[in-house]
N, C-alpha and C positions, 0 to 999 in steps of 0.2 A: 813225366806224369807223377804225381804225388797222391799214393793209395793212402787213406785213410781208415780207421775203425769204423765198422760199418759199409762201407763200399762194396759194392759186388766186385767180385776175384775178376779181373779182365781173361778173358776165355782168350785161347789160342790153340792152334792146332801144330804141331809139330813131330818130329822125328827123336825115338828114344832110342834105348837101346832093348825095350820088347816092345817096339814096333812103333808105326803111329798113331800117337794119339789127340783127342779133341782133350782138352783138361776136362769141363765141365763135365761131359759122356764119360770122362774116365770117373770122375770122385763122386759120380752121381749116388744121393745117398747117403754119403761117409765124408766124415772130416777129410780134411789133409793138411799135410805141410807140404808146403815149397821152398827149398831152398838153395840157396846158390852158392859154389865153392869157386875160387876163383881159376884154377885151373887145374888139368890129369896130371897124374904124374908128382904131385908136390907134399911134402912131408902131413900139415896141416891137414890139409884135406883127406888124405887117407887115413888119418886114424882115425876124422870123423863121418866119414861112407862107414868103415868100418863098425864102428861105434852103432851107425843106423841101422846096420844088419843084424847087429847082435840083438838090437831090440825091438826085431820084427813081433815077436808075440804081446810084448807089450804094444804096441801100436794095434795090433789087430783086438785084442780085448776092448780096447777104448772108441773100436769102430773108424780108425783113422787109416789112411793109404799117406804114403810116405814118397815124393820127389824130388830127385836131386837137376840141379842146370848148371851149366855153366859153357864156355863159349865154344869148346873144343867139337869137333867133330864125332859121331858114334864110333866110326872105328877106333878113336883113342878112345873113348869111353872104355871099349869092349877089349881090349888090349891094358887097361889099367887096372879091370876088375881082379887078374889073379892077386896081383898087390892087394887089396883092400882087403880080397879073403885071407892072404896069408897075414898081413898084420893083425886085420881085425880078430881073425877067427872063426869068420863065417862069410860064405860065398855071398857074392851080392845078389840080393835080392829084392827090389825095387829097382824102378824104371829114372834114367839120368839123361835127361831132353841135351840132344845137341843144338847148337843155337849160333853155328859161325856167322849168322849172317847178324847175329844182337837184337833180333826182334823181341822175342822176350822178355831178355833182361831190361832192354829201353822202355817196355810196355810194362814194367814193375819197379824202373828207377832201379837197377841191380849194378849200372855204372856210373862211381862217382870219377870222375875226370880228377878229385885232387889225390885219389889211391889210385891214377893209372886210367886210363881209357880206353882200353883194349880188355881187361877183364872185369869178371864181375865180385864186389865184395860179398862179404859172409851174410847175404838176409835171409832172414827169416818172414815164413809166412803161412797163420794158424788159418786153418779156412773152414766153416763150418757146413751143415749140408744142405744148406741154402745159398752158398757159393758165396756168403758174408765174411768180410775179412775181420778179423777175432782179435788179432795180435801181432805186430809187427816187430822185429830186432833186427839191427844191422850193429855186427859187429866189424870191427879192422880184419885187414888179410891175415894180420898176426897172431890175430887171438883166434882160438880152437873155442867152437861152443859149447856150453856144459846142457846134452840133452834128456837128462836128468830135469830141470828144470822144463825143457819144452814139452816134456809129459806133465810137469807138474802143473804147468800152466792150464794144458788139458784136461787135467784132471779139474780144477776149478772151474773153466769153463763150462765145462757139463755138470758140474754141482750147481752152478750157478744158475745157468739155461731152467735146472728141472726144479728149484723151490726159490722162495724169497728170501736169500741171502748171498751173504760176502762172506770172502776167503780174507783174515787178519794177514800182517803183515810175518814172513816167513811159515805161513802155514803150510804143512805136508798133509796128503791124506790122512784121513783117520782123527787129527786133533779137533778143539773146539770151533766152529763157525760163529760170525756174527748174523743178528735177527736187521733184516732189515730194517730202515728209518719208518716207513709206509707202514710196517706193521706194529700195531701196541703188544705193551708188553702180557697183556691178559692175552690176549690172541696168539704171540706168540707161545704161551706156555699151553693152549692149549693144542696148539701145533707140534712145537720140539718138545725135548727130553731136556731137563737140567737147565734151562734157562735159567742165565743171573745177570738182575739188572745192577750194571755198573755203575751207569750215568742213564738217565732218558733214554739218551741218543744211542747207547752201545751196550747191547746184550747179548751175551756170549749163549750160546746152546751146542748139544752136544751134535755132534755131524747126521744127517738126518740120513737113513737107508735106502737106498730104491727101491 
């Protein structure tokens, strides 16, 4: 099955390691990320569980609940977390769906047959509180994600959700935004701060407050 932007999240019920859960009943409300590591136990993987723990406060400011999958069963889950705490730095805290039977991962395209068919690759999946799929990445088994950027994505997301503008290319919070095409430029200046028209099409303004 092939999720697209836009798509509702496919709901499932399953087995974590704090208990079972419906997805939809669990993120009711709040963003989420889903995402999938290919297996317990493995170098990769635990710096980045790890990595997700250390940035529980950030996730919670942003409104977001945070889940990991992949194929093994909860008792390895529950048996892997001291590893994560001690590499990472901080005990695990979010829930890691076990899935030996692949429903899941099959029902989000998490197994590609030419990295192996038995696990599942590194996807990512931004989901909003309308159960709208946001953003998708699949990275190789190889590559470690940088989630630094999957806040940062969030972060735009929600700049973007709440006024009529885009995020330029490598924008971080805080720098200038673009005025949307839809809006003129008198309008726009009577909206943002510091707008300046570069071209018709492209007016930069200063990031707008909540």
């Amino acid at each position: 099955m092939s999720i697209r932007l836009g798509d509702e999240a496919p709901n499932f019920t399953a087995e974590t390691t704090e208990g079972t859960i419906d997805f939809h009943q669990w993120k009711e409300g709040s963003w989420a990320v889903l995402f999938s590591h290919p297996a317990d136990y493995t170098p990769v993987c635990t710096t980045e569980l790890g990595r997700t723990a250390g940035l529980k406060s950030e996730f919670e400011k942003r409104g977001v609940k945070v889940i990991a999958i992949s194929v093994d069963p909860v008792e390895s889950h529950n048996g892997w977390a001291p590893d994560i705490a001690a590499v990472g730095g901080t005990d695990l805290n979010f829930p890691i769906i076990a899935d030996p039977d692949r429903k899941v991962s099959q029902l989000y395209d998490m197994i590609h047959p030419g990295e192996g068919d038995t696990s599942t690759v590194r996807s990512v999946f931004i989901v909003d509180p309308k159960n709208k799929v946001r953003l998708t990445l699949t990275y190789p088994k190889s590559v470690g994600r940088n989630f630094g950027e999957i806040l940062r994505v969030i972060d735009a997301l929600q700049l973007t959700d709440a006024a009529p503008v885009s995020t330029p290319v490598d924008w971080m919070p805080g720098q200038r935004i673009i005025v949307a095409p839809t809006m003129s430029t008198e309008d726009a200046r009577q909206r943002f701060e510091d707008v300046e028209e570069v071209r018709p099409y492209l007016r930069w303004a200063k990031q707008p407050t909540a």
